[in-house]
C-alpha positions as CSV (number, residue, x, y, z in Angstrom):
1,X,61.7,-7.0,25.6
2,X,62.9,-4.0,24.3
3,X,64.1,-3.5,21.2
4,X,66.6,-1.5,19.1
5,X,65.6,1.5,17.1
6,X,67.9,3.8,14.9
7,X,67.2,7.2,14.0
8,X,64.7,5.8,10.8
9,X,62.6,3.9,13.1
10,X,62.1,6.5,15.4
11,X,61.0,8.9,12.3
12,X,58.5,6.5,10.9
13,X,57.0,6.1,14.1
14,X,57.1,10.3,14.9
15,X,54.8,10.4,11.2
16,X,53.0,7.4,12.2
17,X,51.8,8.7,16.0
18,X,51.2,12.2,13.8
19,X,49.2,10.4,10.9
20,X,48.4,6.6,11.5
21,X,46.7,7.0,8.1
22,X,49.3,8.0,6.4
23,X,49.9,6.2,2.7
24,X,53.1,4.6,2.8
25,X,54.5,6.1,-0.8
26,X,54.1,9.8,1.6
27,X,55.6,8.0,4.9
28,X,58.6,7.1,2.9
29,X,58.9,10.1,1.3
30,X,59.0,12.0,4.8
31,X,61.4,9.5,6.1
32,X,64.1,9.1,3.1
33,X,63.5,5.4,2.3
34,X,61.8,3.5,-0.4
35,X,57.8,2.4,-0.6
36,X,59.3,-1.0,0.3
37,X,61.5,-0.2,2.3
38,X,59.5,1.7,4.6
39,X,56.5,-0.9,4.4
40,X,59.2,-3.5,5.8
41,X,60.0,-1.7,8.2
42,X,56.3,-0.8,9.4
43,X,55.8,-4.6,9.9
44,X,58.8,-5.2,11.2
45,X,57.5,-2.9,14.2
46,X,54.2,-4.0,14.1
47,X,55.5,-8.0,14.6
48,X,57.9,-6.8,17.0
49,X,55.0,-5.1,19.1
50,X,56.5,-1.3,19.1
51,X,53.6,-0.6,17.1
52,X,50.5,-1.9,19.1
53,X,47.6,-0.6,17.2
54,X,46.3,2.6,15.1
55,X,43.3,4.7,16.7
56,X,41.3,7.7,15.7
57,X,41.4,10.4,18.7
58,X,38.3,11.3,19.2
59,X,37.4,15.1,20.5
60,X,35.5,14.2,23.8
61,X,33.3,17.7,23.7
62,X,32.3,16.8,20.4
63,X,30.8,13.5,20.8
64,X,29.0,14.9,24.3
65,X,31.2,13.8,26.8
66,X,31.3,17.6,28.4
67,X,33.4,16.5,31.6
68,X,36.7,14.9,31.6
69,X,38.0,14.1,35.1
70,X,41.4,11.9,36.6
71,X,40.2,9.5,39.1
72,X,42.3,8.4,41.9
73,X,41.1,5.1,43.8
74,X,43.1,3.5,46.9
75,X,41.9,0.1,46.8
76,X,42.2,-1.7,50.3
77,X,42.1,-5.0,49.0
78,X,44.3,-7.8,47.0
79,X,41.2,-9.1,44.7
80,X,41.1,-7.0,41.9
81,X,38.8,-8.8,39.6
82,X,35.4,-7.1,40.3
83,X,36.9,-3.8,39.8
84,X,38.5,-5.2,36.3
85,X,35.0,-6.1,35.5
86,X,33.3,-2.1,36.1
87,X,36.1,-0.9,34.1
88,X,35.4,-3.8,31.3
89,X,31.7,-2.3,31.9
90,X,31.9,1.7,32.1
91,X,33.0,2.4,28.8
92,X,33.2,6.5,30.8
93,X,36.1,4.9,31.7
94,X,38.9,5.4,28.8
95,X,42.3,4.6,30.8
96,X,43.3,2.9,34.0
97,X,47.0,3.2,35.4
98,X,47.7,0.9,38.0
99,X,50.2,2.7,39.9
100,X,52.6,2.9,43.3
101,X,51.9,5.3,46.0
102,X,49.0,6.2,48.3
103,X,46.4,5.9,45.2
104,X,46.6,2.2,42.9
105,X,44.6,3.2,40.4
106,X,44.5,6.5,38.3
107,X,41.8,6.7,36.0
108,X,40.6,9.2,33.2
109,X,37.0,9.3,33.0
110,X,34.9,11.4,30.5
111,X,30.9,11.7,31.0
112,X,28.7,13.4,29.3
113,X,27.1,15.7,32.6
114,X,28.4,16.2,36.4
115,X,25.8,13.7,37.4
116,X,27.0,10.7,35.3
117,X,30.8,11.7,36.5
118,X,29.0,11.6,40.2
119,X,27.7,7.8,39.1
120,X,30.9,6.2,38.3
121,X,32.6,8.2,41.1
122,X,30.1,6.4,43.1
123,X,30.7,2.9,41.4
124,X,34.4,3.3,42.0
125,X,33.9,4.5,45.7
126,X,32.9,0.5,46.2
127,X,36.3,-0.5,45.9
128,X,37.7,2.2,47.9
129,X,38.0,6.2,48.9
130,X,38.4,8.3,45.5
131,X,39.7,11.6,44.6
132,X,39.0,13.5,41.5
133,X,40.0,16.1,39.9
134,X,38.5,17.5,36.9
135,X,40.5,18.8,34.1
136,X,40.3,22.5,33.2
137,X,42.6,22.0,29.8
138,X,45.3,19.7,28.0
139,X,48.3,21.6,27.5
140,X,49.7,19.0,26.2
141,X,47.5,16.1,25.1
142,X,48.8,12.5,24.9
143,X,51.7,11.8,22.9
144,X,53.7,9.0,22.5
145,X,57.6,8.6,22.5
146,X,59.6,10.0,20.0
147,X,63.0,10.2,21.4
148,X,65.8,7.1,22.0
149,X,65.6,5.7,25.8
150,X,68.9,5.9,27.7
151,X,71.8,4.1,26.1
152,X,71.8,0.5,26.8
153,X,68.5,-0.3,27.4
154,X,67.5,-1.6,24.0
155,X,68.0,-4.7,21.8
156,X,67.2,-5.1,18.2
157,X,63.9,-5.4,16.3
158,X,63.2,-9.1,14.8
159,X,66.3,-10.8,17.0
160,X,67.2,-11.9,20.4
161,X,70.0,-10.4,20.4
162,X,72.4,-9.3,18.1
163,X,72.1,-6.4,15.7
164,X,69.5,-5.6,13.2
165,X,71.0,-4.5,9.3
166,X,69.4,-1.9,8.1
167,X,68.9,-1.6,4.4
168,X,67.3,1.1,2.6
């Protein structure tokens, strides 16, 4: 379901995808509503599941994964459980899309040499053939939304239906 989100939702979740850290007195300060205020409304997205989670991005070089590589796997087959498992398994493995197209998975892989990339290439290439590509750069890293979807694609936040009042 998706739901409705006005121009203060969409600024509290901007600062929070910035700074999921941030304290809430600062949050509301950046976004023009009260400590209380802006606390409802953090839960209010949080039990309406726009806000899934808070992570700490981790730089990859860093921690000694060197190589960071996008993994493309056509998988023949319709039984998909024993790949779910290696991924469950390779924790190399930080995202899996599945997706349309010649290729039905897409994954981003980080190892820590060219020789553990080559082993998980290889674990993969059970399932399938596999292309991969590593990455040079990210000129622009992962970032979630922060814009309004196309008009009349949303409903409200904490209803089925109707619309949401929003109080400061």
């Amino acid at each position: 379901m998706t739901e409705n989100l006005d121009a203060t939702d969409w600024a509290i979740l901007n600062e929070l995808q910035q700074d999921g850290r941030i304290a809430f007195t600062e949050l509301a300060r950046r976004v023009n509503l009260s400590p209380s205020a802006t606390t409802e409304r953090v839960r209010r997205l949080e039990a309406a599941q726009v806000i899934t989670g808070y992570r700490a991005e981790v730089d990859l070089e860093r921690t000694g994964y060197m190589a960071l590589a996008v993994v493309r796997l056509k998988y023949p087959g319709t039984r998909h459980e024993p790949l779910h498992r290696l991924l469950a398994e390779r924790p190399e493995i930080l995202e899996c899309l599945r997706t349309t197209g010649d290729d039905c998975y897409v994954l981003k892989v980080a190892a820590t040499s060219m020789g553990q990339l080559e082993q998980i290439v290889d674990a993969l290439a059970q399932f399938g053939s596999t292309t991969t590509n590593l990455v040079l750069s990210r000129p622009l890293p992962f970032r979630g939304p922060s814009a309004v979807p196309g008009p009349g694609l949303v409903r409200s936040v904490g209803s089925a239906g109707g619309s949401r009042r929003d109080t400061p």
